[in-house]
Structure formats: C-alpha cells, structure tokens
C-alpha positions as CSV (number, residue, x, y, z in Angstrom):
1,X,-60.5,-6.0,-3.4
2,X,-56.6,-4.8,-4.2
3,X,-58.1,-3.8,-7.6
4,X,-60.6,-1.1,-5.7
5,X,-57.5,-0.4,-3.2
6,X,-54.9,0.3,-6.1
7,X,-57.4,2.5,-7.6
8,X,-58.4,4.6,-5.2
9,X,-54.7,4.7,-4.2
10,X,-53.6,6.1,-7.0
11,X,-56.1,8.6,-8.0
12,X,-55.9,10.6,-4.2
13,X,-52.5,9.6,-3.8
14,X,-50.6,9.1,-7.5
15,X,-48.2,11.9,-7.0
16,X,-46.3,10.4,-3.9
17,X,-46.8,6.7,-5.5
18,X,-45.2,7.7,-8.8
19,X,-42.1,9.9,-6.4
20,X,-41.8,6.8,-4.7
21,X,-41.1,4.8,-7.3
22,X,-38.9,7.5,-8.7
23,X,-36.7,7.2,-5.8
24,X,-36.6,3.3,-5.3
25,X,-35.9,3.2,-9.6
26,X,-32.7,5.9,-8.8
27,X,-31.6,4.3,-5.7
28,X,-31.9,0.3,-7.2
29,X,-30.1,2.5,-10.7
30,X,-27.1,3.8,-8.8
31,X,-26.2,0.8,-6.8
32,X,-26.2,-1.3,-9.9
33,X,-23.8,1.9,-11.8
34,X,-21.5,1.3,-8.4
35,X,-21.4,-2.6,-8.4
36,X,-20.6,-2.3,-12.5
37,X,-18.2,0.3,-11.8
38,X,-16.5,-1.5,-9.1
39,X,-16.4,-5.1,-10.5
40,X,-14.9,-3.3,-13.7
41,X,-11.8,-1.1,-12.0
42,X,-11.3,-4.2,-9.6
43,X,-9.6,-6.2,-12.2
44,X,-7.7,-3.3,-13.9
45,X,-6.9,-1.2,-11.2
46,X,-3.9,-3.1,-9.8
47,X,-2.4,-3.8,-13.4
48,X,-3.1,-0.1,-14.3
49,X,-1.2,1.2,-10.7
50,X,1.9,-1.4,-11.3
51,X,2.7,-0.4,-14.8
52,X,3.8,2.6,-14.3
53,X,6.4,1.9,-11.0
54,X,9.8,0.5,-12.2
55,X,11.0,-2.2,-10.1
56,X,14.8,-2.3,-8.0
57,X,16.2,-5.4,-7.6
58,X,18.8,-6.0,-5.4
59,X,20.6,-9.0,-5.5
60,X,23.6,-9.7,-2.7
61,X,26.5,-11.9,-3.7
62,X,27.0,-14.8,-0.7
63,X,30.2,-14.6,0.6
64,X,33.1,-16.4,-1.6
65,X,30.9,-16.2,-4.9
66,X,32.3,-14.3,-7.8
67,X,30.4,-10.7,-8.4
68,X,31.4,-10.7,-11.4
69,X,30.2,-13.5,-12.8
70,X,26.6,-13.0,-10.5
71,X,26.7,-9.2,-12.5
72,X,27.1,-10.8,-15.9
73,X,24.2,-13.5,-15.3
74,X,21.9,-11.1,-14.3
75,X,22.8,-8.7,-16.8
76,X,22.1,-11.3,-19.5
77,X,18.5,-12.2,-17.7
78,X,15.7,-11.3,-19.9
79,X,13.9,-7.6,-19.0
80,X,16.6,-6.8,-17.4
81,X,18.0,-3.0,-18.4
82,X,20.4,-1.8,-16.2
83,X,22.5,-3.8,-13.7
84,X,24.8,-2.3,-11.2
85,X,27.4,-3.2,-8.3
86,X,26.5,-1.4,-5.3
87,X,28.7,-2.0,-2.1
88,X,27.4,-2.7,1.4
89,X,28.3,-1.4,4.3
90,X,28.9,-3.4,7.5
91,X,27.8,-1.4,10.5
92,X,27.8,-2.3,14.5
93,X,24.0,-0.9,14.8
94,X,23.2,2.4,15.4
95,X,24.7,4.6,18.6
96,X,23.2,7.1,20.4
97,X,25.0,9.8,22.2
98,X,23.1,11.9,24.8
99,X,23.6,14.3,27.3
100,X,23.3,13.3,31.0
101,X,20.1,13.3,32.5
102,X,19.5,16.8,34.4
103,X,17.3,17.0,37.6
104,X,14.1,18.6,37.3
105,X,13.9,21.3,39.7
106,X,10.7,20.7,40.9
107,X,11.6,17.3,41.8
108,X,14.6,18.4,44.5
109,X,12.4,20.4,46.9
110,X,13.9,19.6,49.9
C-alpha cells in the first residue's frame, strides 16, 4: 500500500519531493556548519580577544608600609615589565557650583 503510494507520488509529483528534500538537506547542512562553527570559536574566542589587551595593575601601598620596598617586590614578580609609583590624590568629593534658580515667566502670571 505505501509502496503504490510512494510510486505514484513520485512519478506526478518527484520534482517538489526531490526540492523538498533539497531544502530540509540545506537547512539540517547549515545548522550543523553553525553549531561546528560556534562550539569551535567558543573556546578560542576569549583567549584570542585577551591576548592582545595589556593589563594595568595598580597596586596601593597601606598606610605606614614602605613604597619602596612594595615597588621593588613587585618589580621582581615574574611577567612583570614595567612598574611605576603613581601618587593619589585625596579629594573631598566632587562640588558643583550653579547659578540660582530663575523663575519661569510663565509660572508668575499673576
């Protein structure tokens, strides 16, 4: 019974049945190109992104340690190529200085 179905199905209807299975071969072919492609850059892409930015370290100095002696042991740390004092500033916050509110004129219609 399928046997007399599939035959007769494909001899009045073989050119949609073979488009069809075209498609559903280049649809099922592209998903698995996009699941390769993505399980491949997934595991280099963050290694690939990170070894090209240089990393800043800043390290601050507690209060009644020496800086030099904190500046010479992380000079001598291993990968390290450049170590510099910087100085902090100690600041009250930031201030704002404005003008006085004016009235709006359409506000004082008496």
């Amino acid at each position: 019974m399928i046997g007399i179905w599939l035959s007769g199905l494909l001899r009045v209807r073989s050119g949609r049945l073979i488009a069809t299975a075209l498609g559903v071969m280049v649809a099922v072919a592209l998903l698995a190109t996009l699941g390769g492609f993505l399980s491949t850059t997934r595991a280099t892409m963050t290694s690939q992104s990170v070894r090209s930015v240089s990393v800043d370290w800043q390290v601050q100095v507690t209060t009644g340690a020496d800086a030099h002696t904190m500046l010479s042991t992380v000079r001598n740390l291993p990968g390290t190529r450049a170590a510099l004092p910087v100085g902090y500033a100690q600041t009250g916050g930031p201030i704002a200085h404005t003008a006085p509110p004016r009235p709006h004129p359409d506000l004082n219609r008496t």
